[in-house]
C-alpha positions in Angstrom: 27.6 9.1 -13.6 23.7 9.1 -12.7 22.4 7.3 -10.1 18.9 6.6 -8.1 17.1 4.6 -5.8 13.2 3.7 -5.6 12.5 1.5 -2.2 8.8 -0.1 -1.4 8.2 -1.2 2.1 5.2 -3.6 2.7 3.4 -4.1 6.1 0.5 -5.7 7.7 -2.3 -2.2 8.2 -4.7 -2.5 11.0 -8.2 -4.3 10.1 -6.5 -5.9 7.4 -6.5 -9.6 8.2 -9.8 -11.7 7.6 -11.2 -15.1 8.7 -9.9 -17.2 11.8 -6.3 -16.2 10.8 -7.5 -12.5 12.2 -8.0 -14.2 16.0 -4.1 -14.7 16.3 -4.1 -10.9 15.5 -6.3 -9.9 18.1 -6.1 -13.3 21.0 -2.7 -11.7 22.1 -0.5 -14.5 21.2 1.9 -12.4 19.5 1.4 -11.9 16.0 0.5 -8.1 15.6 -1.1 -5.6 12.7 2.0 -2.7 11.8 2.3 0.7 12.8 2.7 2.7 8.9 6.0 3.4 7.6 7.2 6.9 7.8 6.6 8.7 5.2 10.5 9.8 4.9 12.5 6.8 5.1 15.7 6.6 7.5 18.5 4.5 7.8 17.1 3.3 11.2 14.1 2.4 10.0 15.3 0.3 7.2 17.1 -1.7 9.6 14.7 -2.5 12.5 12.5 -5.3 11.2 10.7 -5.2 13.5 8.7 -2.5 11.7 7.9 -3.8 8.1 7.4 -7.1 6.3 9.7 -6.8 2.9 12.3 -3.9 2.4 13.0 -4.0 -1.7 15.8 -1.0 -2.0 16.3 -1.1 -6.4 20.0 1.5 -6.7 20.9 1.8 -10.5 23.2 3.8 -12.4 24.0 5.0 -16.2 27.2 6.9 -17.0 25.9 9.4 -19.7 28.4 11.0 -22.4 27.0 13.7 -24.7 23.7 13.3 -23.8 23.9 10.0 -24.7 23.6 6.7 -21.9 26.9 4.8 -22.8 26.9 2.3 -19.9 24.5 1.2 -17.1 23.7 -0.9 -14.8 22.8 -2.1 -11.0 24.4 -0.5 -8.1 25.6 -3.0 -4.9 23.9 -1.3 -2.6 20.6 -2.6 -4.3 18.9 -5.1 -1.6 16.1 -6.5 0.1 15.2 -7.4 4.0 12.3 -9.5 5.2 11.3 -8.6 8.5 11.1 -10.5 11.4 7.6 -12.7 12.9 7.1 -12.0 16.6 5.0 -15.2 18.1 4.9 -15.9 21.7 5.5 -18.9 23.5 4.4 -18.9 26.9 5.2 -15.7 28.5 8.1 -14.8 25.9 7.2 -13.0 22.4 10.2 -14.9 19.9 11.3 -13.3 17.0 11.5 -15.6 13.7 14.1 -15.6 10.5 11.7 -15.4 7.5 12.7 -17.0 4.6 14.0 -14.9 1.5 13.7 -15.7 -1.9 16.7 -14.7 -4.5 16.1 -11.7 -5.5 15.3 -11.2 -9.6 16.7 -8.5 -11.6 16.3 -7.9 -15.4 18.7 -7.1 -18.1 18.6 -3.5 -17.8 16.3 -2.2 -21.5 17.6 0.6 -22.7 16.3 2.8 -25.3 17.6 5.8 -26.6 18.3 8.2 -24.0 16.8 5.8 -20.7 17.4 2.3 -19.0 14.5 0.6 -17.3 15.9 -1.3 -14.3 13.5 -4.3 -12.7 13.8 -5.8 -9.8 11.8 -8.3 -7.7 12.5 -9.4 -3.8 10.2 -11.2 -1.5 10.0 -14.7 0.6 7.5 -15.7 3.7 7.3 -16.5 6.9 8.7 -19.4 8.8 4.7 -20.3 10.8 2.8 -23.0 9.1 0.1 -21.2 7.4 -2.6 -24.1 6.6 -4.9 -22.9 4.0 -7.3 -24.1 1.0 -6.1 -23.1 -2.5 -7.3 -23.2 -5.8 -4.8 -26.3 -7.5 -4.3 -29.5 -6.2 -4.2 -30.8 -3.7 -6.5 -27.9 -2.7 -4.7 -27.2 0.9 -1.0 -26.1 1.4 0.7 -25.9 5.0 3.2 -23.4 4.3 3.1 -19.6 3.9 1.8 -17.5 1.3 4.7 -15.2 -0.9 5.0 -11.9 -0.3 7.3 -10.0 -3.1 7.8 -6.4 -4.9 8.6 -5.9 -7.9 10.4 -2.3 -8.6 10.2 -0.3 -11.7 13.2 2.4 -11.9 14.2 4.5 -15.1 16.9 6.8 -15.3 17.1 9.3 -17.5 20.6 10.6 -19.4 19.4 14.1 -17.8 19.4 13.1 -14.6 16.2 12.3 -13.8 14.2 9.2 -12.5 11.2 7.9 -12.6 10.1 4.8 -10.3 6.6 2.7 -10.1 5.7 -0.5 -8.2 5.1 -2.3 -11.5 3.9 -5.3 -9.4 3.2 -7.3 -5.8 1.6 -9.6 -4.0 -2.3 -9.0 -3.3 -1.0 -9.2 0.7 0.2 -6.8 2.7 0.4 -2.9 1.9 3.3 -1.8 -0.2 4.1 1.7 -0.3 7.0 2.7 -2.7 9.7 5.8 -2.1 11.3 7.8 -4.8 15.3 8.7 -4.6 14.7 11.3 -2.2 13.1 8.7 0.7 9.8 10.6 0.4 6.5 8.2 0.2 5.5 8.7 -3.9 2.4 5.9 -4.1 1.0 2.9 -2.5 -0.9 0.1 -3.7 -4.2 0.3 -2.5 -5.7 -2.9 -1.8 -4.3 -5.2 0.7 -6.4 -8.6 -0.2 -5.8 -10.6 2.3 -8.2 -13.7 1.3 -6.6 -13.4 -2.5 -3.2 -13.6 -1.2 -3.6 -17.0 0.9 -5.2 -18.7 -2.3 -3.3 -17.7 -5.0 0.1 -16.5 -3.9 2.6 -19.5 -4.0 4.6 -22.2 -6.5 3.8 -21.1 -10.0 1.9 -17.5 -9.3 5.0 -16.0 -8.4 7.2 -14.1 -9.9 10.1 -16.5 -9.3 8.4 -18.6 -11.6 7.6 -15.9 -14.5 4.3 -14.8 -13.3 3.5 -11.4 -11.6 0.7 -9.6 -10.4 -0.2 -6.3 -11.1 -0.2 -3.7 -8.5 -3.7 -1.3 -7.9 -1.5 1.9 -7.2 -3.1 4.8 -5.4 -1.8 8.2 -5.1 -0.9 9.5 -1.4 -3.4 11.3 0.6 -2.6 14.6 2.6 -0.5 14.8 5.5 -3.4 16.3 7.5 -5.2 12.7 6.3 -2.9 10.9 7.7 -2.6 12.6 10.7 -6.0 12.6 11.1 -6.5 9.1 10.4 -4.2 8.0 13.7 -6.2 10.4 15.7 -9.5 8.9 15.1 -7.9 5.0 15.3 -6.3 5.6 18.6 -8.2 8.2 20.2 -11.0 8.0 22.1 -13.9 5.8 21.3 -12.9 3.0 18.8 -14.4 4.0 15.5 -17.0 1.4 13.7 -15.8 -0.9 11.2 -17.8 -1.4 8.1 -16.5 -3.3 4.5 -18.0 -3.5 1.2 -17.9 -5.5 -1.4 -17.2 -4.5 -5.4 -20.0 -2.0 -6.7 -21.4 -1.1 -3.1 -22.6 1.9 -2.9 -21.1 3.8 0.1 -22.9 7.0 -0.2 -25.3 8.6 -2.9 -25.5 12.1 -4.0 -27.9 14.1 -2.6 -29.2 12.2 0.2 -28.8 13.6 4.1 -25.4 12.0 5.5 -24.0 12.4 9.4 -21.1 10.1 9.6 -17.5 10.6 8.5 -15.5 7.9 6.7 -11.7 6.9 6.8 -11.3 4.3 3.8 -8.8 2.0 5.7 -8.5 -0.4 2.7 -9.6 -0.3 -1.2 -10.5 2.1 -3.6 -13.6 4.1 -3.9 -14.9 6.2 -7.0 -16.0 9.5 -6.6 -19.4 10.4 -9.0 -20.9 13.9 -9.1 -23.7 14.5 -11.2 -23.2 10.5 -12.4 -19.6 10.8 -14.0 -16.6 9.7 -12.2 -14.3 12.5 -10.8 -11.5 10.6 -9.2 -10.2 7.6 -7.5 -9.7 7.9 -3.6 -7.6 5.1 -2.1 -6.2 3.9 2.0 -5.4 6.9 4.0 -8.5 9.7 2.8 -10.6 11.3 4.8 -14.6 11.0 3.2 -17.9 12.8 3.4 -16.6 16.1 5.6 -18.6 18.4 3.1 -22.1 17.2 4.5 -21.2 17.2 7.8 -20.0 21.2 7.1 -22.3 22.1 4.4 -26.0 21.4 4.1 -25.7 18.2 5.1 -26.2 17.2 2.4 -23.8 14.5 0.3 -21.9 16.0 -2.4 -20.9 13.2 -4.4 -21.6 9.6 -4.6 -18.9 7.2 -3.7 -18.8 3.7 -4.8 -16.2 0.8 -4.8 -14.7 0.0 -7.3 -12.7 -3.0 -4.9 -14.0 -5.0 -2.0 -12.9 -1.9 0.3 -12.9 -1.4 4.5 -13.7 2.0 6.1 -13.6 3.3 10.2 -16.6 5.3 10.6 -16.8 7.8 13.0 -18.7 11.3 13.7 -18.0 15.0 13.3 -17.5 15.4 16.9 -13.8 12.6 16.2 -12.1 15.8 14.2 -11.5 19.5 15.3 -14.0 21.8 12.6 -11.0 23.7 11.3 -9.0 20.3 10.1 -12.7 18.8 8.3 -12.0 22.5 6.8 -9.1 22.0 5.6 -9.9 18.4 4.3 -12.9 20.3 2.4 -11.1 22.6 0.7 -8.4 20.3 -0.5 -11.0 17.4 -2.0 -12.8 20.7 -3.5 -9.7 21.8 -5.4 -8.9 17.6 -6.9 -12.8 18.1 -7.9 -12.3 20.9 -9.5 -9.1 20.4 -11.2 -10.1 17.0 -12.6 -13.4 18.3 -14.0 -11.5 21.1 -16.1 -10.6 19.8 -19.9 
């Protein structure tokens, strides 16, 4: 018997939320932006909900016989958890039961020697969300969907392989691998998209998903990095730009240093694409330790939202570090 587990957590990042709905995020009356997940998930975590959104745990198993998969399917401990909504009311903060949806699981697809397993969770929040949309009547009262969908395949040699095949565009959803450890994360958090579009029929519940913009996970000296400059010191300026800005060019003198808080950026040298950056890295260190001079161009290629902050925010040695790491993805993805 072969078994394994893929887990997304989503949650509400800081800087996130747009419009007047981002006042009740920063007036104090209780609603609040989320600390990130770990990235190594615990039993305590999982169960304070406090601390995410949407837990969507996918277990599966396939009993394999001669190297062949002779019987599969989903384990019990499969299971999603919506978190709780703190609001205050007077001097209290109250914590609100969120409303789940059932969660969806496909026949399990097997083919040859593998079984894709899918499963979908989600629900929203009990507070009135009162909002224009795109189908009549044009306004709803009621909260936007927030879901997962999970993607696990098991292999009849013991591996696994898991994806977040798709989600709603609001809040953050990282996804885990069987070992707990943080594998991707969906890198736009969309916040005006979700309250238009996310209900009734454009949901999975009613056969339509949405595809997920999956990012790759940035260093553990990124993230550490990027709490230090949110919370320490002075606050760090906020800046956003809209699909196809240009946030730096080649070439041209630079002094600032950029956390990319939301989005995804390309990065061009010498007018070709390199890679794809996404929430969590660390941007435009070289100049600031070279010849000041920017080494690449970076552009969005999503409405994106960035902290920008100075040289004098990081110790030298970590923008060192940070260097040499974005050198090495530069130089591997330029090599045929």
């Amino acid at each position: 018997m072969v078994s394994a587990a893929a887990t997304t957590v989503s949650w509400i990042p800081s800087e996130s939320v747009s419009g007047l709905s981002r006042l009740g995020f920063e007036a104090g009356i209780g609603l609040h932006y989320d600390d990130p997940p770990p990235t190594e998930l615990s039993p305590g975590f999982l169960q304070d909900r406090t601390r995410f959104r949407l837990v969507n745990q996918l277990v599966a198993w396939v009993e394999v016989r001669g190297g062949q998969i002779v019987n599969c399917g989903y384990d019990e401990a499969s299971h999603s958890r919506l978190g709780h909504t703190s609001v205050a009311l007077g001097r209290r903060n109250v914590s609100l039961v969120n409303v789940s949806l059932p969660d969806v699981r496909r026949e399990p697809a097997r083919q040859g020697t593998e079984v894709e397993f899918v499963q979908t969770a989600g629900g929203r929040t009990v507070i009135p969300f009162p909002r224009r949309v795109r189908d009549a009547p044009f306004v709803r009262f009621d909260a936007p969907l927030i879901w997962t969908t999970i993607s696990l395949t098991l292999y009849a040699d013991g591996s696994a392989v898991s994806r977040l095949a798709g989600a709603s565009a609001f809040p953050r959803h990282w996804i885990f691998d069987d070992s707990g450890h943080l594998s991707a994360k969906a890198g736009l958090a969309d916040f005006k998209e979700w309250t238009k579009s996310s209900f009734g029929t454009q949901s999975p519940w009613q056969g339509q998903d949405r595809e997920a913009l999956v990012t790759s996970v940035e260093t553990a000296l990124e993230r550490m990095l990027s709490e230090q400059i949110m919370r320490a010191g002075q606050k760090p300026h906020i800046t956003r730009l809209l699909t196809g800005d240009q946030l730096t060019k080649q070439g041209e003198r630079g002094q600032e240093l950029f956390l990319l808080l939301n989005g995804v950026l390309a990065v061009e040298v010498g007018g070709k694409k390199v890679t794809e950056v996404g929430p969590g890295s660390l941007l435009g260190e070289r100049a600031l330790l070279e010849t000041g001079l920017r080494t690449a161009t970076l552009r969005a290629l999503t409405p994106a939202t960035l902290a920008v902050t100075s040289a004098e925010a990081v110790d030298r040695a970590d923008l060192i570090a940070v260097a040499l790491h974005h050198r090495a993805e530069t130089d591997s993805s330029e090599t045929p």
